[in-house]
C-alpha positions as CSV (number, residue, x, y, z in Angstrom):
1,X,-49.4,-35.7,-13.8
2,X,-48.7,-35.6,-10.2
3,X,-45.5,-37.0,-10.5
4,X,-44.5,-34.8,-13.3
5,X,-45.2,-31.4,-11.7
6,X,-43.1,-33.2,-8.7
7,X,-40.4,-33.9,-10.9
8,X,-40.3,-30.2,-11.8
9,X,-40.3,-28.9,-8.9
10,X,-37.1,-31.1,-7.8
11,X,-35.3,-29.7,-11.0
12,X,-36.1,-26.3,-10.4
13,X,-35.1,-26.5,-6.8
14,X,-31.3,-28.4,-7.9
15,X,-31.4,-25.3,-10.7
16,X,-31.7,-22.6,-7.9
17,X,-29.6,-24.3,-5.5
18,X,-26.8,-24.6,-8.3
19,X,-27.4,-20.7,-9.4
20,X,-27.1,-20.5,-5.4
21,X,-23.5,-22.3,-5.3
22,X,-22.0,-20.4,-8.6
23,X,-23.1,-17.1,-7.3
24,X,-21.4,-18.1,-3.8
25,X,-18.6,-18.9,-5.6
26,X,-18.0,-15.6,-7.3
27,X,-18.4,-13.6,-4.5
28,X,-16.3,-15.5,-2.5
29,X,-13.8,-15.6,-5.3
30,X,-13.7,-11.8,-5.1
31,X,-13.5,-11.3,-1.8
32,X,-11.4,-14.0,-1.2
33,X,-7.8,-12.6,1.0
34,X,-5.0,-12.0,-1.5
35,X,-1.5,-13.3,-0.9
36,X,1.3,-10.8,-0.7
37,X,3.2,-10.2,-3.9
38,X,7.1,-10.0,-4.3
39,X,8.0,-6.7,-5.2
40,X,8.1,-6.0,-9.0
41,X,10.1,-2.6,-9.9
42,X,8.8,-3.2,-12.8
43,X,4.9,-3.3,-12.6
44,X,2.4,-0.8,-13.2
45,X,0.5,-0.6,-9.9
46,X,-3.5,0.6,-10.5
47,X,-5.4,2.1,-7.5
48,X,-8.8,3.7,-6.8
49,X,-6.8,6.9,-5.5
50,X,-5.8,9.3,-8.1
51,X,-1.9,10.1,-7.1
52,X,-0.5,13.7,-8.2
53,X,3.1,14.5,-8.9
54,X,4.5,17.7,-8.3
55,X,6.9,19.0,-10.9
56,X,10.1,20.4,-8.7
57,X,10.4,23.8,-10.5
58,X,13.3,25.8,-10.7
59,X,13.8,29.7,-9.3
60,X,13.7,32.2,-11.4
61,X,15.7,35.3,-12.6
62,X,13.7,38.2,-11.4
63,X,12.5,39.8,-14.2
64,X,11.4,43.8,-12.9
65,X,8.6,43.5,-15.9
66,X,7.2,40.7,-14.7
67,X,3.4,41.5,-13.6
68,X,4.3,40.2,-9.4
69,X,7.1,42.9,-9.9
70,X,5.2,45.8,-11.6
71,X,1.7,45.8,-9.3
72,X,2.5,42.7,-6.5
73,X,-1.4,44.0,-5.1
74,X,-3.3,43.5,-8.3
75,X,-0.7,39.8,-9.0
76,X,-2.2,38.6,-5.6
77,X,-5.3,40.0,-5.8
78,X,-6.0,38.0,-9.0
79,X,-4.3,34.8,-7.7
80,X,-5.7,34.6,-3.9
81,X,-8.3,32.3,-3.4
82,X,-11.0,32.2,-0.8
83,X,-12.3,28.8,0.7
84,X,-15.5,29.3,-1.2
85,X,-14.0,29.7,-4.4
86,X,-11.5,26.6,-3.9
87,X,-11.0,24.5,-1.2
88,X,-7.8,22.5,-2.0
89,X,-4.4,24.6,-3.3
90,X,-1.4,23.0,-4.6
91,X,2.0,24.9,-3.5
92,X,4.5,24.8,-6.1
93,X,7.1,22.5,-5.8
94,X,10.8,24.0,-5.4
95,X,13.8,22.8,-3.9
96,X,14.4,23.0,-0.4
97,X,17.8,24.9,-0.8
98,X,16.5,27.8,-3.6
99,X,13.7,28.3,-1.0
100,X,14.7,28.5,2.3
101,X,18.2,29.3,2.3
102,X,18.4,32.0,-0.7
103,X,18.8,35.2,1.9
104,X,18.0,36.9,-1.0
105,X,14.4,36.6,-1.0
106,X,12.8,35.1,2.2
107,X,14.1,35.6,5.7
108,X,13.9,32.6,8.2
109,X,13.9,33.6,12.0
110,X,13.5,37.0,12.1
111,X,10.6,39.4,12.1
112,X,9.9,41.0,9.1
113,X,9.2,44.0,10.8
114,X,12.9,44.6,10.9
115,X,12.3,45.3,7.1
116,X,9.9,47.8,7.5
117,X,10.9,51.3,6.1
118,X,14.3,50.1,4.9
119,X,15.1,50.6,1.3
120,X,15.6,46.6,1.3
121,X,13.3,45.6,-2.3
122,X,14.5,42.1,-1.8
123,X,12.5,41.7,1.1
124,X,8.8,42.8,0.0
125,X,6.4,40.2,-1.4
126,X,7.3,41.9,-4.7
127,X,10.4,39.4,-5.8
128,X,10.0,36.5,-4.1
129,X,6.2,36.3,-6.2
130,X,8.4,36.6,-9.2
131,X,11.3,34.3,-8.7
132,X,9.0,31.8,-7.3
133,X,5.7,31.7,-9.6
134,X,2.7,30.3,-9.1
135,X,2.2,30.3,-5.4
136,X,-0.8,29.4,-3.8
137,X,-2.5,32.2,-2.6
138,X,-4.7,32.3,0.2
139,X,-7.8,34.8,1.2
140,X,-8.1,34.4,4.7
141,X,-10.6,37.1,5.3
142,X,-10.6,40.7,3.4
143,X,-7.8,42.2,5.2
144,X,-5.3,39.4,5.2
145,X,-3.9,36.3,3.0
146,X,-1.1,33.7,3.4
147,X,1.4,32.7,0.6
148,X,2.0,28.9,0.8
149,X,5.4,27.1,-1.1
150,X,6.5,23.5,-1.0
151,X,10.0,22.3,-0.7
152,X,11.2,18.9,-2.6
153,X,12.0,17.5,1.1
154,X,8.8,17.8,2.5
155,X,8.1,20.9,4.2
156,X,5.3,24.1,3.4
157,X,6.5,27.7,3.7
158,X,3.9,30.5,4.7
159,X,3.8,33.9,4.6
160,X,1.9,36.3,6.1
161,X,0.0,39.2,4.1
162,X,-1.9,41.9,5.5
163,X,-3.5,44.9,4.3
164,X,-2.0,46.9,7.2
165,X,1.2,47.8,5.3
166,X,-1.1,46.6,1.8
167,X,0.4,43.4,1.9
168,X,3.5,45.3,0.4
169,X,5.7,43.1,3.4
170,X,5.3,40.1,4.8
171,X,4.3,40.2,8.4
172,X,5.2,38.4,11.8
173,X,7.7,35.7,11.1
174,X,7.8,33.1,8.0
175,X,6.5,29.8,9.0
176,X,7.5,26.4,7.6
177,X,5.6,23.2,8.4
178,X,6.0,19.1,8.0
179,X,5.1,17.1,11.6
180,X,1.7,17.2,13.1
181,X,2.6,18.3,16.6
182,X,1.0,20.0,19.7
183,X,1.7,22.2,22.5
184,X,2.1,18.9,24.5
185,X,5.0,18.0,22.5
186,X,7.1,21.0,23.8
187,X,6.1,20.5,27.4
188,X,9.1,20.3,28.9
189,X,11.3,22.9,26.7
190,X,11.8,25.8,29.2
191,X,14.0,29.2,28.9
192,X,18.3,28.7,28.7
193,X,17.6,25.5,26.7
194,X,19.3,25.3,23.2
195,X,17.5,24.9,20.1
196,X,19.2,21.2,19.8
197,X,16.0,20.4,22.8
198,X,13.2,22.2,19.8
199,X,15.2,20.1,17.0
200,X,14.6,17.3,18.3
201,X,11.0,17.8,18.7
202,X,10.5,19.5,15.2
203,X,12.3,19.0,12.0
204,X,11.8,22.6,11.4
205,X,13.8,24.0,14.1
206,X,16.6,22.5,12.3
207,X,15.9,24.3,9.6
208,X,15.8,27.8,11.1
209,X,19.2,26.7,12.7
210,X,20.8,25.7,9.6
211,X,19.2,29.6,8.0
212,X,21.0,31.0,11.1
213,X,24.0,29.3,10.6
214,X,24.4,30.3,7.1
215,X,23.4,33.5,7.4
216,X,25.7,36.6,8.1
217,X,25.7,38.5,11.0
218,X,24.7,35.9,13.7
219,X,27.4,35.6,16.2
220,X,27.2,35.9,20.0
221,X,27.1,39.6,20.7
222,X,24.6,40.2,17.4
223,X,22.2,38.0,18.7
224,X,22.1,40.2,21.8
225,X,22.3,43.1,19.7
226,X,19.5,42.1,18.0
227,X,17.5,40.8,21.1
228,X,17.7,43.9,22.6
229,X,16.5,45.7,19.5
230,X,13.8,43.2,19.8
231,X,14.5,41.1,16.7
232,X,15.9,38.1,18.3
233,X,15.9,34.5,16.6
234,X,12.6,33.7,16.6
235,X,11.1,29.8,15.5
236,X,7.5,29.6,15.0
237,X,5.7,26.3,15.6
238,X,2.2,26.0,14.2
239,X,0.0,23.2,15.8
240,X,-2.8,21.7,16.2
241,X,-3.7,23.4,19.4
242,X,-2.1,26.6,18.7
243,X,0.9,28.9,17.8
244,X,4.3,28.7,19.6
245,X,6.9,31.2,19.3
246,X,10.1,30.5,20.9
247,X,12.7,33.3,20.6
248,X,16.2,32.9,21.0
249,X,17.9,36.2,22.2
250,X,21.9,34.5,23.4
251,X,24.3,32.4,21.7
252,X,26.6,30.0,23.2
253,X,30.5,30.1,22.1
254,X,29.5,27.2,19.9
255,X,26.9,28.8,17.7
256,X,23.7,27.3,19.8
257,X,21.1,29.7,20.1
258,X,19.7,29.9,23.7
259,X,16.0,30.1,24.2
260,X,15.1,33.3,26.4
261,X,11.6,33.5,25.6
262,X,8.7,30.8,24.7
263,X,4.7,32.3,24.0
264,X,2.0,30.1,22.8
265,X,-1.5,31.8,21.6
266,X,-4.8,29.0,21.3
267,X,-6.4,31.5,18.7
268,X,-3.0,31.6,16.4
269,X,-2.6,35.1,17.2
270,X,0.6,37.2,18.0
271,X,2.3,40.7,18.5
272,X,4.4,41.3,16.1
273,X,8.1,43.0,16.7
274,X,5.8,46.2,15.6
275,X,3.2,46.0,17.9
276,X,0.8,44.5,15.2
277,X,-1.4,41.7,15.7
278,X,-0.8,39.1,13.2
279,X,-3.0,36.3,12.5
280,X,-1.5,33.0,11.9
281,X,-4.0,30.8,11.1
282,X,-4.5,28.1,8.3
283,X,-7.6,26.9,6.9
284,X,-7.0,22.8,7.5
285,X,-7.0,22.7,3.5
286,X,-4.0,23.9,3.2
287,X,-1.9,22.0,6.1
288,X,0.5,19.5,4.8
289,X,-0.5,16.9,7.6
């Protein structure tokens, strides 16, 4: 009898020990380093991370019944969304040259307060809400919001909307993001540099350049014009420290805008060309870093 129960206990003890080694086994197995694979165009590739693709739209014809066109307060009033109601927006999607180099619609570089009281309809929040639909609307507190647009190359446009002119006009300047950058970055950019020393720091300078360039009415002795007037070239750099505005009041021979003036604000706030205070900040939600 003695020697039986021994006997099962040996058996039981090469059963556990063999569970042991098969469960071993299967854990190593799946965590066991995988090998590299050779790229297959071909394969359908599974991960735990959801991935969302953005349909490029395409601008619209303004349509004057539209409802952004017919009551632009109520259309954003509807649309804007506060952190509390939703965290995370999606920008449409549009391409990079219907967006930020259609004159027509959005200024780059310049103050919008050079807008104000000019019979110029292009310029209010009015049409570009219509020709670009579906922007993401943001409620930064209850006397200002920021309109936020994607480009197909990368980069986030945002406009400024206050209640001080009823949000009727953008205000301050338009900002477009990509790079994560700080005020460290600009260090050593100082006043008579060109804007070729800010484009090589961030992409976006190139863009206001390239506005600039295509634009009508830049030339050497606008620019001063328009300096003096207090409407000079202005790039705004927002980052993760603060806001940089850089203006740009000369113009070489060449077409180079000259720096003449460089502010940076910790709290993202700025004087408009007005004399308005205009807050530039954005939730972290809604950066594209």
């Amino acid at each position: 009898m003695k020697k039986r129960r021994m006997i099962i206990a040996i058996a039981c003890v090469l059963l556990a020990a063999a569970i042991g080694i098969t469960a071993y086994a299967a854990v190593s197995a799946k965590n066991r380093t995988r090998e590299m694979q050779k790229y297959d165009p071909s394969c359908n590739v599974h991960s735990n991370t959801q991935v969302v693709h953005h349909r490029v739209r395409k601008m619209q014809k303004y349509d004057p019944n539209c409802k952004a066109a017919t009551d632009y307060y109520g259309y954003i009033k509807e649309n804007e969304k506060s952190l509390s109601e939703q965290k995370k927006l999606v920008p449409p999607v549009y391409p990079e040259e219907d967006l930020l180099f259609d004159a027509n619609y959005i200024f780059l570089a310049r103050d919008f307060g050079f807008y104000d009281g000019l019979n110029i309809g292009s310029m209010t929040i009015r049409p570009t809400l219509a020709v670009y639909p579906d922007a993401a609307i943001r409620e930064r507190d209850e006397h200002s919001s920021y309109v936020m647009y994607d480009t197909d190359t990368g980069y986030r446009l945002y406009l400024q909307l206050s209640d001080v002119n009823r949000m009727f006009l953008p205000v301050g300047v338009a900002v477009v993001v990509k790079d994560k950058l700080s005020h460290d970055d600009f260090s050593a950019i100082q006043v008579g540099d060109t804007i070729a020393a800010v484009e090589a720091i961030d992409s976006t300078a190139t863009i206001m350049r390239r506005f600039v360039d295509s634009a009508t009415g830049y030339d050497p002795a606008s620019v001063e014009l328009y300096d003096a007037d207090g409407y000079p070239i202005t790039t705004v750099h927002y980052l993760t420290d603060g806001l940089l505005k850089i203006e740009y009041g000369q113009m070489t021979e060449n077409r180079e805008p000259v720096i003449t003036n460089i502010e940076f604000s910790e709290d993202y706030k700025m004087t408009d060309a007005l004399g308005r205070e205009v807050n530039y900040k954005i939730f972290d939600n809604d950066l594209p870093w």
